[in-house]
C-alpha positions in Angstrom: -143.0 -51.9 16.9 -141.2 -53.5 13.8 -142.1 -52.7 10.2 -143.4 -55.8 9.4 -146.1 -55.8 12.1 -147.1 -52.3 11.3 -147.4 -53.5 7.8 -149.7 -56.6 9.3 -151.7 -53.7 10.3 -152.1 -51.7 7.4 -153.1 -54.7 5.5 -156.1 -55.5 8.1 -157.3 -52.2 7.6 -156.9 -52.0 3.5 -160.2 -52.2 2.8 -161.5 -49.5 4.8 -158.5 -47.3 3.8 -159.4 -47.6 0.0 -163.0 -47.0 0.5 -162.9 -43.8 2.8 -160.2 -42.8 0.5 -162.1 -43.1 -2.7 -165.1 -41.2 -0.9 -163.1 -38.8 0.7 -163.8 -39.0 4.2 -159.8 -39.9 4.7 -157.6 -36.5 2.9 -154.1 -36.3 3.1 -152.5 -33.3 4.7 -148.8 -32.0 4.9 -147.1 -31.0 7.8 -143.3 -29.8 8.1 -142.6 -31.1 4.0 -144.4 -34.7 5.2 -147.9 -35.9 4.2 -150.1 -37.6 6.6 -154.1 -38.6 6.6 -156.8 -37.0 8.5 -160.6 -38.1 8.5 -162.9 -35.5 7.3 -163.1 -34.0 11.4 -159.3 -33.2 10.8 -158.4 -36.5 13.2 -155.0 -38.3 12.2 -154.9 -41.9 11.1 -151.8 -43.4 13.0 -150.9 -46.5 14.8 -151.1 -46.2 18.6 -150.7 -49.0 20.7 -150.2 -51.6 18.5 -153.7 -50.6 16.8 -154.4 -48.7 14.1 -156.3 -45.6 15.4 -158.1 -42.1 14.2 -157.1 -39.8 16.9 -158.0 -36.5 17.3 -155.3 -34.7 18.2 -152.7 -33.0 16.6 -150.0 -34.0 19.1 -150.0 -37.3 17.1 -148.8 -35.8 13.7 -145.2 -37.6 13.7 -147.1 -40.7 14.1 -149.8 -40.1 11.7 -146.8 -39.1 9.1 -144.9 -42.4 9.6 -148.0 -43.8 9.2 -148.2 -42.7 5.5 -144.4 -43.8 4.9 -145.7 -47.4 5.4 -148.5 -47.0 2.9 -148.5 -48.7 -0.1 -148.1 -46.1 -3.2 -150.9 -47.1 -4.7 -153.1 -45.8 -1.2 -150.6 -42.5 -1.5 -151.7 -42.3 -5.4 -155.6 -42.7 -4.3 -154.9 -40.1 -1.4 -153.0 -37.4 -3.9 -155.5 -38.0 -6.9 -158.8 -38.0 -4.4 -157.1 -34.4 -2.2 -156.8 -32.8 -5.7 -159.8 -33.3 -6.8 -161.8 -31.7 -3.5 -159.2 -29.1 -3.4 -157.6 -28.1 -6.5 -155.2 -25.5 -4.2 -153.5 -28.2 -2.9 -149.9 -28.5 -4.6 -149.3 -30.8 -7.1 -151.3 -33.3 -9.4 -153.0 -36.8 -8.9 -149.9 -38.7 -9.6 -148.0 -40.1 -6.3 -146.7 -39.6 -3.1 -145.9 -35.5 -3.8 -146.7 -32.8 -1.5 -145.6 -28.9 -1.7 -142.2 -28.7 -1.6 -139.9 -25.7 -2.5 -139.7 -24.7 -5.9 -136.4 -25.3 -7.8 -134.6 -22.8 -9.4 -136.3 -21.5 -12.8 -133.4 -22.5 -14.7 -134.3 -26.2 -14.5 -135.8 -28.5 -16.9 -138.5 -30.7 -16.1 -137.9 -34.6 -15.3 -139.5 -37.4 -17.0 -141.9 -37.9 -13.7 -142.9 -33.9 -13.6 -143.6 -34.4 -17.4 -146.1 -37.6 -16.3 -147.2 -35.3 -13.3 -147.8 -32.6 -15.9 -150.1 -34.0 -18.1 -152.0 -35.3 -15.4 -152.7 -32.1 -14.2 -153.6 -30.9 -18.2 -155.9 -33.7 -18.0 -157.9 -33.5 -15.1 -157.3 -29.8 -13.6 -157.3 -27.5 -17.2 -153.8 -26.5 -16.5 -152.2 -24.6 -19.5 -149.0 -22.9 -20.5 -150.3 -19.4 -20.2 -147.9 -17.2 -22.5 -149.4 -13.6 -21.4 -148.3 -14.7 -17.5 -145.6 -16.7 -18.6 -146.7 -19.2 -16.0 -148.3 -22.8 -15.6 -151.8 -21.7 -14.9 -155.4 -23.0 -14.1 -158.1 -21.8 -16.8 -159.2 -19.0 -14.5 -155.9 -17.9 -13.5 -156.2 -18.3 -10.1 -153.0 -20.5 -9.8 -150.1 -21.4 -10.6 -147.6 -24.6 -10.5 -144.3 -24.3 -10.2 -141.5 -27.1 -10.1 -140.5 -28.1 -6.8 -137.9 -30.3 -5.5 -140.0 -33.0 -4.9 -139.9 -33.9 -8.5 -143.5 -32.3 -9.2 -144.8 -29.0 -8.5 -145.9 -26.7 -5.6 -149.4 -24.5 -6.3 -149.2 -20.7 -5.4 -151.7 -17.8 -5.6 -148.9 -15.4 -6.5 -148.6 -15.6 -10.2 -145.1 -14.7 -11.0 -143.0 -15.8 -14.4 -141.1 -18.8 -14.9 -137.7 -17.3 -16.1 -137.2 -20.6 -17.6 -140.8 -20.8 -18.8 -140.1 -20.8 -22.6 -137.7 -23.6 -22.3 -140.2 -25.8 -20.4 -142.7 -24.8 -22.5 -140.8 -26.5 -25.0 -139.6 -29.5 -23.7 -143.2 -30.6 -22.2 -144.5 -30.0 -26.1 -141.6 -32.5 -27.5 -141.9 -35.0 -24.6 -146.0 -34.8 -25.7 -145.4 -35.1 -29.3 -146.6 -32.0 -30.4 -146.3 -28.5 -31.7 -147.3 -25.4 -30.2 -149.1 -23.0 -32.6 -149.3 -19.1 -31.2 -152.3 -19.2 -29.0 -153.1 -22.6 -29.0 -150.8 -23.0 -26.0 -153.6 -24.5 -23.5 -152.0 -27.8 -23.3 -155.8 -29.4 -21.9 -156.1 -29.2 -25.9 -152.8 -31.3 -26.6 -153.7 -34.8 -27.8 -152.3 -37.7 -25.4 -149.5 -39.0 -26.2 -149.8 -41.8 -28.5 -147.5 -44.9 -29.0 -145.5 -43.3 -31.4 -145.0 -40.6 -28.7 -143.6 -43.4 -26.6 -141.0 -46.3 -26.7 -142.6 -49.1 -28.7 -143.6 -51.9 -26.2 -141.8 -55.1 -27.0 -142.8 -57.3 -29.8 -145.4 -60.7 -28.4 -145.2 -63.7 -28.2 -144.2 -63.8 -24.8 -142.1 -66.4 -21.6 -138.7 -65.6 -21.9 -136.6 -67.9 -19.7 -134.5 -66.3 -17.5 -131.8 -66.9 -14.4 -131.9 -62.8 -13.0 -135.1 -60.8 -12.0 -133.2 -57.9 -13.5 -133.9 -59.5 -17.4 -137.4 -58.0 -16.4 -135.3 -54.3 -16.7 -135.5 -54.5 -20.6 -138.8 -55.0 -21.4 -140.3 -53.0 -18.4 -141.7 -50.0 -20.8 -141.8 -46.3 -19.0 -145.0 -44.6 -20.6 -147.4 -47.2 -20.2 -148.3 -47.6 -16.6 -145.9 -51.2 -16.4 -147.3 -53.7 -13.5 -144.7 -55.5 -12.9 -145.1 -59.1 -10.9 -142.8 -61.4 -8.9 -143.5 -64.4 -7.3 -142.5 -65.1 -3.7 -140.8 -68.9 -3.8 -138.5 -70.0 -5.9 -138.1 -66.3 -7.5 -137.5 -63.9 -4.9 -136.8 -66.3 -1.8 -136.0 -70.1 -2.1 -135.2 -72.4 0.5 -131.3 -73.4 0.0 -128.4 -75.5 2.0 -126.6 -73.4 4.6 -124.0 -75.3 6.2 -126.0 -78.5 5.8 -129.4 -77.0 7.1 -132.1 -75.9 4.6 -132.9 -72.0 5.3 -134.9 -69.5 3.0 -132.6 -67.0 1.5 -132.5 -64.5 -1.3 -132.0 -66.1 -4.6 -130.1 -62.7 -5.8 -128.1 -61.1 -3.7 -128.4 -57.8 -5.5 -132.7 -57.8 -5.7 -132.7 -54.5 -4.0 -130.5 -52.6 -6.8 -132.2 -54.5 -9.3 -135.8 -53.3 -8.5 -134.2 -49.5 -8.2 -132.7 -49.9 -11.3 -136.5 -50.7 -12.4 -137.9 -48.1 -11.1 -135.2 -45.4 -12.5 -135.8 -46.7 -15.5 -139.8 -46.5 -15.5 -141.2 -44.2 -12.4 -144.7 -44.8 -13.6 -144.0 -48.5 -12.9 -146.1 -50.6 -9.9 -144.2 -53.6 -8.5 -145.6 -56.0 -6.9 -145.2 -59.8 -5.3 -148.2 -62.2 -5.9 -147.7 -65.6 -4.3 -149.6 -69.0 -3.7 -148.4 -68.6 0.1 -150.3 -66.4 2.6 -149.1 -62.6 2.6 -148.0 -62.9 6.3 -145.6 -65.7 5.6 -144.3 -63.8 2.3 -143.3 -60.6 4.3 -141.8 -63.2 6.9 -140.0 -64.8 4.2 -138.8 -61.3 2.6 -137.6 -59.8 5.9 -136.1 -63.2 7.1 -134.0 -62.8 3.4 -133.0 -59.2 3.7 -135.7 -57.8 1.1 -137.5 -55.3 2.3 -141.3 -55.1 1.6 -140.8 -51.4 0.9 -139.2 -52.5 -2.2 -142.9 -53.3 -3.3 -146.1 -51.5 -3.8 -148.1 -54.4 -2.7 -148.1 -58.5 -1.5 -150.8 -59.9 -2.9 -151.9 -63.4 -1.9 -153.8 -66.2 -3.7 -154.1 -68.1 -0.7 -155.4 -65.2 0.9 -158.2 -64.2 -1.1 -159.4 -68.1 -1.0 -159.2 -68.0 2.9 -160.8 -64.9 3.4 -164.2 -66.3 0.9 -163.2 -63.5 -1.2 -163.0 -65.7 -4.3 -163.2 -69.4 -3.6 -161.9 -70.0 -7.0 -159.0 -67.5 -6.7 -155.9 -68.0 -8.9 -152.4 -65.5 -10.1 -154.4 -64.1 -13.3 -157.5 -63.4 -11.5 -156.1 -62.2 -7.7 -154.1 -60.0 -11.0 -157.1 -58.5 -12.1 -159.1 -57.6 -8.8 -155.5 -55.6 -8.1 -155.3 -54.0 -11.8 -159.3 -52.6 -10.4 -158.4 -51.0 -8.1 -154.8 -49.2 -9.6 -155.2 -45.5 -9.7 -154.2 -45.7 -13.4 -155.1 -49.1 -15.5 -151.7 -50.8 -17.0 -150.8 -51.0 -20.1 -148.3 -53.5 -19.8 -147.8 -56.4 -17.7 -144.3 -58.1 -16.9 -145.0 -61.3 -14.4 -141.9 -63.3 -13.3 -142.8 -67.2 -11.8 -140.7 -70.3 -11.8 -144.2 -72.5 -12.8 -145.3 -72.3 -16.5 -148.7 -73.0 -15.0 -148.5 -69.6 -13.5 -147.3 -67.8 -16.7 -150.6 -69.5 -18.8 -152.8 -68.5 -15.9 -151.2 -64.3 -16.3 -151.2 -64.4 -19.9 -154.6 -65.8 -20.8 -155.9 -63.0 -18.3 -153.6 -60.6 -20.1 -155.6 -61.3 -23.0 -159.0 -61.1 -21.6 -158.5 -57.6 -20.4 -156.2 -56.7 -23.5 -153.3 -55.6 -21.6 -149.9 -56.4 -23.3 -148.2 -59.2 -21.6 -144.6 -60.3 -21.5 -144.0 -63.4 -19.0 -140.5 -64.7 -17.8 -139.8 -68.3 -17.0 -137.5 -68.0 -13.9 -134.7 -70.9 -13.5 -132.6 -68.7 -11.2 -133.6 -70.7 -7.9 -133.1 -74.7 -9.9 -129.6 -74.7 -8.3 -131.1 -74.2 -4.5 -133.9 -76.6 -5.4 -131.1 -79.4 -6.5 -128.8 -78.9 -3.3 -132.0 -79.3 -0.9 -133.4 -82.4 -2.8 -129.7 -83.6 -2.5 -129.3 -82.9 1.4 -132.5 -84.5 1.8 -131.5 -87.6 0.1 -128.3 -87.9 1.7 -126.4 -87.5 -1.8 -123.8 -84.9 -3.4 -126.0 -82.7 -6.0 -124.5 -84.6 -8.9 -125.6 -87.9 -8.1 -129.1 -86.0 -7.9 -128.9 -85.0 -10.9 -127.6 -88.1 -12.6 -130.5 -89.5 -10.9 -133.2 -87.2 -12.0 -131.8 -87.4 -15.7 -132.5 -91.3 -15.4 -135.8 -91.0 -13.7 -136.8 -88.3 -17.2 -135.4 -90.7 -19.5 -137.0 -93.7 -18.4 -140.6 -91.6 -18.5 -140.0 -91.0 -21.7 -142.3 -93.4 -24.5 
């Protein structure tokens, strides 16, 4: 079965995977270095058959883990943040998609994601630098987390010393913006990190006009949670002349390396497509052009959400807001990219109501495709349509 009817799946069965998530009766297990769901009987949630299925046995693991490889992150955030919090034991912290892994040598620094994953755990678990153990320990001591390779940390029950432990120590307290004073190491007492602690976000007003997705990459903010928004048509995918037929295609050629250069650049970041269209005929679209949908945390649909009776009166700001809900951690900042200024109003003026910095991009990328198929169609070169739409805007004008 192909990726993109697996995916049809998953998104049938969203609602019931966020809600037996958020109660707990769905957990997430590892197996072999891979994570997977069970329900709260230890059955695996897999697709069998074409259908998506709870089956208990255990012979169905490798399903039940490629399973979780389809998810979208923010179900793999929900499923690490909700395991954590039943079962404190369980390695790492309620960031994403991170299972035990083995631990990297004690001579390496942390990464800019363990730091994230780090104060997470300070946060919500007690953890603390514990200078008499010269470990990363819970409040009672009980265990310790250790830097994996997975890019977070594995828990253990044997306390042993980080030989590298002052260095860390260290660098976690500069990336926080704070000193460490003799005892008062436990960094549950550190303050969050505040904007001066982070790169400043980019100065408002807003709607840049832009011809590359990838003018998104310098504004996208690391530190601040960043949702970052494409449209489908006319952004990602347009319809363009091929050897005199009209055929969808990739506007950029290069959207893949773009969105990793994204992500490289701010891990914390969510990216995701929100389109007039339907979701089904987006992820067509997308794997017709070459994008993969793994390249996104989530397709969200107007159209859908209208359909479905879910909001009759559904548009891009507010389909924006009911996905903002139900994030694992609320954004800061909001980068939405959309070839309609209609679009950008709708985003920012939602922006505002939830007071979530906002930085909108006009995108003229796709204006070339939309000439040559208005030209094919009308049986002229792409200049004369032009020449023709110029006349038809100066004649409008009083």
């Amino acid at each position: 079965m192909d990726n993109l009817l697996n995916s049809v799946l998953i998104d049938s069965v969203r609602p019931q995977l966020r809600d037996k998530l958020d109660s707990g009766e769905y957990q997430c297990r590892n197996s072999g270095g891979r994570p997977y769901l069970t329900d709260s009987e230890g059955s695996v949630l897999c697709i069998h058959n074409g259908e998506f299925s709870v089956i208990r046995d255990q012979s169905f693991i490798d399903k039940a883990q490629n399973f979780y490889d389809l998810l979208p992150p923010v179900f793999k955030t929900l499923a690490q943040r909700k395991i954590m919090e039943s079962n404190p034991q369980i390695a790492g912290a309620s960031l994403p998609a991170r299972c035990s892994g083995s631990t990297t040598p004690d001579s390496a620094l942390l990464t800019q994601t363990q730091c994230q994953l780090l104060k997470a755990m300070v946060e919500e678990k007690g953890v603390f630098f514990n200078l008499e153990d010269r470990a990363i320990t819970t409040l009672d001591e009980s265990t310790c987390y250790r830097p994996d390779d997975l890019n977070g940390f594995t828990a253990s029950k044997d306390i042993r010393p980080l030989a590298n432990f002052a260095a860390i120590e260290k660098q976690y307290t500069q990336w926080a913006g704070v000193d460490a004073h003799g005892n008062a190491t436990a960094v549950q007492s550190l303050p969050q990190p505040t904007s001066s602690c982070r790169p400043p976000l980019p100065p408002q007003p807003q709607k840049k006009d832009v011809k590359s997705i990838g003018a998104v990459i310098d504004y996208v903010t690391p530190g601040y949670h960043p949702l970052v928004i494409f449209d489908a048509d006319d952004t990602l995918v347009a319809r363009d002349v091929i050897n005199g037929e009209a055929i969808v295609v990739a506007v950029e050629k290069d959207t893949a390396a773009t969105l990793k250069r994204l992500k490289e650049k701010a891990p914390d970041a969510q990216i995701i497509v929100l389109t007039q269209a339907t979701a089904k005929a987006t992820r067509e679209k997308l794997q017709k052009t070459g994008i993969s949908e793994q390249l996104f945390d989530s397709i969200e649909s107007v159209n859908d959400k209208i359909e479905s009776g879910a909001d009759k009166k559904a548009t891009k700001g507010t389909v924006m807001q009911q996905y903002i809900r139900q994030m694992a951690d609320r954004p800061e900042q909001v980068c939405f990219v959309d070839d309609m200024d209609v679009m950008l109003d709708d985003v920012e003026a939602t922006c505002a109501k939830l007071q979530i910095h906002c930085t909108t991009f006009l995108y003229t990328g796709a204006e070339e495709h939309r000439d040559r198929v208005c030209a094919n169609v009308l049986g002229v070169s792409v200049e004369e349509f032009k020449r023709q739409q110029k006349m038809m805007q100066s004649d409008s004008r009083p």
